[in-house]
C-alpha positions as CSV (number, residue, x, y, z in Angstrom):
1,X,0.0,0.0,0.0
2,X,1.3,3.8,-0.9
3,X,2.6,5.4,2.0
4,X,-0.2,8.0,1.5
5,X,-3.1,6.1,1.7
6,X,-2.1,4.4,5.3
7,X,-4.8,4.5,7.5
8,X,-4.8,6.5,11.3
9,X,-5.5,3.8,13.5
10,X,-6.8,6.1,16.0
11,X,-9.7,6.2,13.8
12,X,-10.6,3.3,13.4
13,X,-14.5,2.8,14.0
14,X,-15.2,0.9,17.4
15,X,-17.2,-1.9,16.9
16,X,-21.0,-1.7,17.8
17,X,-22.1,-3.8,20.9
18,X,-24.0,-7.2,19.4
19,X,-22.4,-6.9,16.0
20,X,-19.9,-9.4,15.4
21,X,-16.5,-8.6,14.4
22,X,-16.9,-10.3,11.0
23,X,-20.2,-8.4,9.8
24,X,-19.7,-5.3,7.9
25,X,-19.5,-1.8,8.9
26,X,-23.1,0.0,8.8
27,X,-23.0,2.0,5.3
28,X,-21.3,5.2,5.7
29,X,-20.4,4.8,8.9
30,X,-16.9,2.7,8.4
31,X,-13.5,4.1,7.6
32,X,-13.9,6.6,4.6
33,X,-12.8,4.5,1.6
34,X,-9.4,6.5,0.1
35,X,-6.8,8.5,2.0
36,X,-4.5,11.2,0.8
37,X,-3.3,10.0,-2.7
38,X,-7.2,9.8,-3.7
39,X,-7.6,13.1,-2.2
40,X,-5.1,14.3,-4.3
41,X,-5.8,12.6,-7.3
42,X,-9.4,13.5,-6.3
43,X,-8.2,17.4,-6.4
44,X,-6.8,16.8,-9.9
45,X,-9.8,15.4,-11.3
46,X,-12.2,18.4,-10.6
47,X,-9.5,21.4,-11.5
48,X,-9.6,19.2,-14.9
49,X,-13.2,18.7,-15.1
50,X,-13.5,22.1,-14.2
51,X,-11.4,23.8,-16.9
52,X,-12.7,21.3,-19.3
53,X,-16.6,22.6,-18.6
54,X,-15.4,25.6,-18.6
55,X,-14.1,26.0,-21.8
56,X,-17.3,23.4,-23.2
57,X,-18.8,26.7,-21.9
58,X,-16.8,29.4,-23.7
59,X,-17.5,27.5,-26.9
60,X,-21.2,27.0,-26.8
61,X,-21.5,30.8,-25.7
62,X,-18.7,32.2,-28.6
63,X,-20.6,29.9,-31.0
64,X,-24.2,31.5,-29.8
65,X,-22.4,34.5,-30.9
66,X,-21.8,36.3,-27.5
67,X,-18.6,38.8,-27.1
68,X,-16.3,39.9,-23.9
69,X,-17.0,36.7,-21.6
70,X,-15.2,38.2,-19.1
71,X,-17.8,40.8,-18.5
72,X,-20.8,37.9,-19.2
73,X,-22.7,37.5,-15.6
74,X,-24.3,35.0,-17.5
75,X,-21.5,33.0,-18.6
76,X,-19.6,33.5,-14.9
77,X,-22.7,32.3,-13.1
78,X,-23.2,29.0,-15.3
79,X,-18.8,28.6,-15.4
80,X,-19.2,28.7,-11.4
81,X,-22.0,26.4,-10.8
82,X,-19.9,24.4,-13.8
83,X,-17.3,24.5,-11.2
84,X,-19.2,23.3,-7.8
85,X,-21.0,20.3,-10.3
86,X,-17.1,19.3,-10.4
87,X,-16.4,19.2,-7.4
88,X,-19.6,17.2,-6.2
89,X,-18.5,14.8,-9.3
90,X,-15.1,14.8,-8.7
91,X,-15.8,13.3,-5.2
92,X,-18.4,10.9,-5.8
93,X,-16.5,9.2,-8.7
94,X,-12.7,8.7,-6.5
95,X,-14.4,7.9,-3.2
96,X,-17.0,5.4,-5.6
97,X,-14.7,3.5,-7.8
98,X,-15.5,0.0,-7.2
99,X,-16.8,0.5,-3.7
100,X,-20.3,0.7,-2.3
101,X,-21.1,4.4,-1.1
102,X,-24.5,6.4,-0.1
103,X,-24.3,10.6,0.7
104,X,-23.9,9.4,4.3
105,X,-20.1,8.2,3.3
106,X,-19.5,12.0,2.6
107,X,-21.3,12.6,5.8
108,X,-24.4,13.8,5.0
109,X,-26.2,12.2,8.1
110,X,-28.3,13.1,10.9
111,X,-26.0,15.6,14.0
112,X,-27.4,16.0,17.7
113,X,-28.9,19.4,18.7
114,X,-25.2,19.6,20.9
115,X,-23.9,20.3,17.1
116,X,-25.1,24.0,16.8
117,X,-22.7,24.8,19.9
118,X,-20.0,23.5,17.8
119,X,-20.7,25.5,14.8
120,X,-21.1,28.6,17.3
121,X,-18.4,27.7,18.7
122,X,-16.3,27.5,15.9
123,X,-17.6,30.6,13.9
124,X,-16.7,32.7,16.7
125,X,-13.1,31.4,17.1
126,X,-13.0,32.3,12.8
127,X,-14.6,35.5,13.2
128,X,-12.3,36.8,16.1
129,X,-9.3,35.3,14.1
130,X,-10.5,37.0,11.2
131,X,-11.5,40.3,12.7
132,X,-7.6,40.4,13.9
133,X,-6.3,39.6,10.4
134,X,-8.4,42.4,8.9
135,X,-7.5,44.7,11.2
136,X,-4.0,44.1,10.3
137,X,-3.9,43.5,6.9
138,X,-7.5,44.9,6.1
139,X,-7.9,43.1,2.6
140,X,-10.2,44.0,0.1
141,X,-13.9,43.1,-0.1
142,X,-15.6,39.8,-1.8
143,X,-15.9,40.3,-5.4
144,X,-18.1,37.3,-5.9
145,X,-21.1,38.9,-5.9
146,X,-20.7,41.6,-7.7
147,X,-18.9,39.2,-10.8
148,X,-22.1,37.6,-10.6
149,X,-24.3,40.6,-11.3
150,X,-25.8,41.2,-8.1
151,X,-24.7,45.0,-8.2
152,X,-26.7,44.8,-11.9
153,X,-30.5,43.9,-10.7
154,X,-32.6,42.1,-8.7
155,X,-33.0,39.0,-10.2
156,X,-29.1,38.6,-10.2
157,X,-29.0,39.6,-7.2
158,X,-31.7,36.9,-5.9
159,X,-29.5,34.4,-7.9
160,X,-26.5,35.5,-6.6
161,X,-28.0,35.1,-3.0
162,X,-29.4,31.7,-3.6
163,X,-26.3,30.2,-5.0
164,X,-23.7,32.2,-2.6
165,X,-25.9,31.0,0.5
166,X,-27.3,27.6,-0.5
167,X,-25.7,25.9,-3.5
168,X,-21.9,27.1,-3.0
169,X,-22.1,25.8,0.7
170,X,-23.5,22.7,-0.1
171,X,-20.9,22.1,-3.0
172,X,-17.9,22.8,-1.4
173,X,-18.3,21.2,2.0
174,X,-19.2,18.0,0.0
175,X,-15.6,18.2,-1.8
176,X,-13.6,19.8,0.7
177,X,-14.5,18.3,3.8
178,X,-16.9,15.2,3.0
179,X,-14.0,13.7,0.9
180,X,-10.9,15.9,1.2
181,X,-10.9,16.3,4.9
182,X,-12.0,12.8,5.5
183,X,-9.6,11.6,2.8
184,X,-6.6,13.3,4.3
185,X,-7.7,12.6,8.4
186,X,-7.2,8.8,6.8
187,X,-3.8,8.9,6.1
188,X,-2.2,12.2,8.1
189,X,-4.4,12.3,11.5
190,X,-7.0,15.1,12.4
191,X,-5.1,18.4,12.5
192,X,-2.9,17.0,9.5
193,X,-5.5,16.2,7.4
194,X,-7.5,19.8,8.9
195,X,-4.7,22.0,8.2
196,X,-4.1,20.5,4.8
197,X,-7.8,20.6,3.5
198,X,-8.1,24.2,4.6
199,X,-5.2,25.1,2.6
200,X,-5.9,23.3,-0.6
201,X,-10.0,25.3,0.0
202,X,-8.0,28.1,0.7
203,X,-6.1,28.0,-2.5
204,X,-8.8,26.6,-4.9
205,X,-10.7,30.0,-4.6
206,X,-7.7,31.8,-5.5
207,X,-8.2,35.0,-4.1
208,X,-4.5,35.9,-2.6
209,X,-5.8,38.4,-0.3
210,X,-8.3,36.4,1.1
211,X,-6.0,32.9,1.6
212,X,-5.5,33.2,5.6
213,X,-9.0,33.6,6.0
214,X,-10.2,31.3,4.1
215,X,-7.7,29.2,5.7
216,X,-9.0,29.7,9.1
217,X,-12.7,29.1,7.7
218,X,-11.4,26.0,6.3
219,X,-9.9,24.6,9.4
220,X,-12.4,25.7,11.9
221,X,-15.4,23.7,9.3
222,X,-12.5,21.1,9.4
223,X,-12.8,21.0,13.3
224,X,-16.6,20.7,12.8
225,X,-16.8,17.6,10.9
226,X,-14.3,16.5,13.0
227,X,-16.1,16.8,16.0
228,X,-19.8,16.4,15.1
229,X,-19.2,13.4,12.4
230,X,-22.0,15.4,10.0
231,X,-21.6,17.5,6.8
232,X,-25.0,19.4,7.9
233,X,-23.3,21.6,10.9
234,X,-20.2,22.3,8.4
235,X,-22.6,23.3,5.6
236,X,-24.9,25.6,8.1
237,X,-21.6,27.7,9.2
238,X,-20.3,27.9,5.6
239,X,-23.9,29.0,5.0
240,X,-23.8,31.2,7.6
241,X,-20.2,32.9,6.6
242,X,-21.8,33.5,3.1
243,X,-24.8,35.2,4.3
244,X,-22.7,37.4,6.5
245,X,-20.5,38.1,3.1
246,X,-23.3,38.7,1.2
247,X,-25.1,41.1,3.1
248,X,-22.2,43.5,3.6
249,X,-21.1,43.3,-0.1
250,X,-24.6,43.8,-1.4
């Protein structure tokens, strides 16, 4: 076996009480099925896919006869939901091939009310981090919004909101930390496997002014999954970030 893909032993699922050791692990609920070379290769495969829907994209819209993508809302809001379809793809395909997997294998699974203290918790601890690095640095605000036409009307702007708050969320904390965080905790341990997923979601938005932020978000959804064992907390703070974004940008 690659030296990457060697499990943590410390976690290793404990055996339920009545269940023999010989019977299979509930599904979703074992050992995640790749560690950190599938993660990477798993990184690989969406920046690809991305690009290559991306310039499907460009094509179809050059062909339709439309000028100056870089100025299309259009053409950036269908490129970035091209992007998050990627990702989601990207992670079901190198977790899935040639093993049985359900959505709960990413983590999407029921949490116990004593979740929301994580996430509270946890967006605090980002937003004093954050605060400080602002204060020091004070970096420039999200463009996201405004690339997506929200600034334009108020249907974009709608749009923007719906997919900023709901889809991007959703997306992104089933790549980053329903297979890349889980992928990486395999083979490096927790805070490993945390402080490498937050810098590869850092990264992948590539926004330098933004990267120590987003690498704090990053670890502190990291520390969420971690400790609640369900994508739903991670995707309500990411949610929950967004909104925040959102609302002071528009």
């Amino acid at each position: 076996m690659d030296a990457l893909d060697q499990p943590d032993t410390h976690f290793r699922p404990v055996p339920e009480v009545g269940r023999g050791p010989s019977e299979p692990e509930p599904s979703g609920r074992g050992r995640f099925p790749v560690g950190a070379r599938g993660a990477l290769l798993g990184l690989l495969v969406a920046v690809g896919a991305t690009l290559a829907l991306v310039i499907v994209l460009a094509v179809a819209y050059a062909a339709a006869g439309v000028e100056h993508l870089d100025n299309n809302k259009s053409f950036g809001f269908v490129a970035t939901l091209a992007g998050d379809f990627a990702l989601v793809g990207a992670a079901w395909i190198m977790a899935g091939e040639g093993r049985r997997i359900s959505l709960e294998t990413f983590g999407l699974r029921r949490f116990k009310p004593s979740a929301l203290w994580t996430v509270l918790l946890a967006f605090g601890v980002y937003l004093v981090l954050a605060g400080i690095y602002s204060v020091l640095v004070n970096p420039p605000p999200d463009k996201l919004p405004n690339e997506l036409g929200a600034d334009k009307s108020t249907l974009l702007a709608v749009l923007t909101g719906v997919f900023v708050i709901a889809v991007a969320p959703l997306a992104e904390e089933f790549f980053f930390r329903g297979f890349l965080f889980q992928a990486l905790r395999n083979s490096w341990g927790p805070v490993s496997g945390a402080l490498g997923s937050a810098v590869i979601f850092s990264a992948v938005h590539a926004e330098p002014s933004k990267f120590v932020q987003l690498a704090i978000l990053g670890t502190a959804l990291a520390f969420v999954f971690n400790r609640t064992d369900s994508l739903w907390p991670c995707i309500m703070l990411h949610a929950l970030n967004n909104t925040l974004a959102f609302a002071v940008t528009v």
